[in-house]
N, C-alpha and C positions, 0 to 999 in steps of 0.2 A: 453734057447731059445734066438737066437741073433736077435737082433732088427733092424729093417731095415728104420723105420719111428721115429721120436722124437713124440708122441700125447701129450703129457705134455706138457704142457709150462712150464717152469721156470721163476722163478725170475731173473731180471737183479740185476745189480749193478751199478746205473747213477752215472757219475760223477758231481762235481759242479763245477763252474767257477772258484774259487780257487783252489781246485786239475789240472785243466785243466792250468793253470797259473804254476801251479809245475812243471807238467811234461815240461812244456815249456821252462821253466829255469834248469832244470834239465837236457836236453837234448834230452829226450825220443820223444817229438815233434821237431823235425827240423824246423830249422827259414826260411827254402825254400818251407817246405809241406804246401800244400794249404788246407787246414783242416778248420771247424769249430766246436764249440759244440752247437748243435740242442737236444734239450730233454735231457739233462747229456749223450747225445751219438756221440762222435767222430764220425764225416762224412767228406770223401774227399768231395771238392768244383770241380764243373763241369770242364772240361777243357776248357779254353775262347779261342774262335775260335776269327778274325778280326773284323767280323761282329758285335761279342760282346763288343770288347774293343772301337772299331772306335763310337758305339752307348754311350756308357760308358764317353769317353771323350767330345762328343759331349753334353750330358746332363749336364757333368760337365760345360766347358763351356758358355751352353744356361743360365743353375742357375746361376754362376756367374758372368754373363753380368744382369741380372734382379732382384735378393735379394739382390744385394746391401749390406748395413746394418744390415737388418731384419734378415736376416739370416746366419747359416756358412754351406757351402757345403762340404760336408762328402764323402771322395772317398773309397771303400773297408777298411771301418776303423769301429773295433769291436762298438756295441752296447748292453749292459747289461741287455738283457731283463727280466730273472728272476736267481736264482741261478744254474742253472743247462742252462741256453739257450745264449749263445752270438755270435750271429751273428754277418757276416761280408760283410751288404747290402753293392750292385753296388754304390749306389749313398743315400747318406739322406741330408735331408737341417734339420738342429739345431738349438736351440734356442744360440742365443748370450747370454754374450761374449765368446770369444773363449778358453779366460785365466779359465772359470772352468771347462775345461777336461783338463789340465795339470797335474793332479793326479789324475785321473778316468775317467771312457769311460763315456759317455753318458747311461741313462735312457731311460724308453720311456718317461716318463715324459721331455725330452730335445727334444724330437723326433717331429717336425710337418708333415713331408712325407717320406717314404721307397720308395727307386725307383730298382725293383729287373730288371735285363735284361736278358730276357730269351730265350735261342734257344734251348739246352740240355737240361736243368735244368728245366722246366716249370713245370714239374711234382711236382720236388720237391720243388720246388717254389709254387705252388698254394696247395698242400696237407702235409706240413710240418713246413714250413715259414710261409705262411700267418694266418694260425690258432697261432702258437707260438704269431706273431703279433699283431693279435686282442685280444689275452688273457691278452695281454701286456697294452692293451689300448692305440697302435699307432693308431693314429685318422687317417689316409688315407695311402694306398699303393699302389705304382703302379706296375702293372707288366708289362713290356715290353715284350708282345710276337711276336718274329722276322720271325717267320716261315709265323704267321695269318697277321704280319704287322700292328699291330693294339697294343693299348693299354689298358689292364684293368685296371679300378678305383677302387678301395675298401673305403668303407669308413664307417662310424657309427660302430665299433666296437662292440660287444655285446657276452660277453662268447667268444668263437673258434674261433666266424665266422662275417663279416662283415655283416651286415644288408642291406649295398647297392652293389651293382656292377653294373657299366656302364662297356658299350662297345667302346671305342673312334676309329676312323678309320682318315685315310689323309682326311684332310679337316675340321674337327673339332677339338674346343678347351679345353683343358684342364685347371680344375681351382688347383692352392695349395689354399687350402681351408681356413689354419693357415695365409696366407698371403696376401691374394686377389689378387691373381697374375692373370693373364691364360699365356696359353702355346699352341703352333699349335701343334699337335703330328706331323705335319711335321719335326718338328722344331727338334724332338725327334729321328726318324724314322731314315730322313734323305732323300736325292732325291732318285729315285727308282732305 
């Protein structure tokens, strides 16, 4: 009798961050695919429209005119969340100095804020990333959502899921919590 539905589930086979580093150097991943691994599972990265990138450099930027010292700003560069999950957030501000990820990506334990920017992605940004995140024990994330124009706070970590979430909109400020900064989500956004 031939099957028209899978009802089973199967077991996967995840990869880890080291096999994922294999295939990298092996060839199998191309040094131009926009890839990351989320859950030991190989996921294409959104396509970045202007809107995204223009917000992306502008945060870059904003952080490096105001951490200063305190911190090192991190542009689409991997983060080791667990053996199987390394993302490759918009923007992260890192603990100093910069000389010890010369042989290794950042932890979350390096991690003070995730800054994801979101127009395509939001989905997978708030229901695949941010749990990864918090499991992680990254203490605050922001999701830049471009559509709503507004920005979400995550913060207090606990199991999957952050225990807080603000809503920030133009005209209110945001705090990095690791740092005692604030920030305009203007500042962020960008003019209308």
């Amino acid at each position: 009798m031939p099957m028209n539905h899978l009802t089973t589930p199967f077991a996967q086979r995840l990869l880890t961050v080291a096999e994922y580093h294999r295939m990298a150097e092996a060839g199998i991943i191309k040094a131009d695919e926009q890839v990351e691994l989320l859950a030991g599972t190989i996921l294409p990265m959104s396509p970045i429209g202007t809107r995204h990138t223009t917000c992306v450099k502008r945060t870059n930027r904003l952080f490096s005119m105001i951490v200063g010292e305190k911190a090192i700003v991190s542009v689409h560069d991997p983060i080791l969340l667990s053996d199987t999950s390394e993302p490759e957030p918009d923007v992260a501000l890192l603990a100093p100095p910069l000389e010890q990820y010369a042989h290794r990506h950042p932890g979350p334990e390096d991690v003070f804020l995730v800054v994801e920017v979101a127009d395509s992605s939001l989905q997978k940004d708030r229901k695949l990333k941010l749990p990864l995140y918090a499991e992680a024990g990254i203490p605050e994330v922001w999701l830049v959502d471009l559509e709503a124009d507004q920005i979400e706070v995550y913060s207090e970590p606990q199991g999957q899921q952050y225990r807080l979430r603000r809503l920030a909109q133009r005209g209110d400020q945001v705090s990095v919590a690791a740092l005692a900064t604030e920030v305009a989500v203007v500042d962020v956004l960008g003019p209308v």
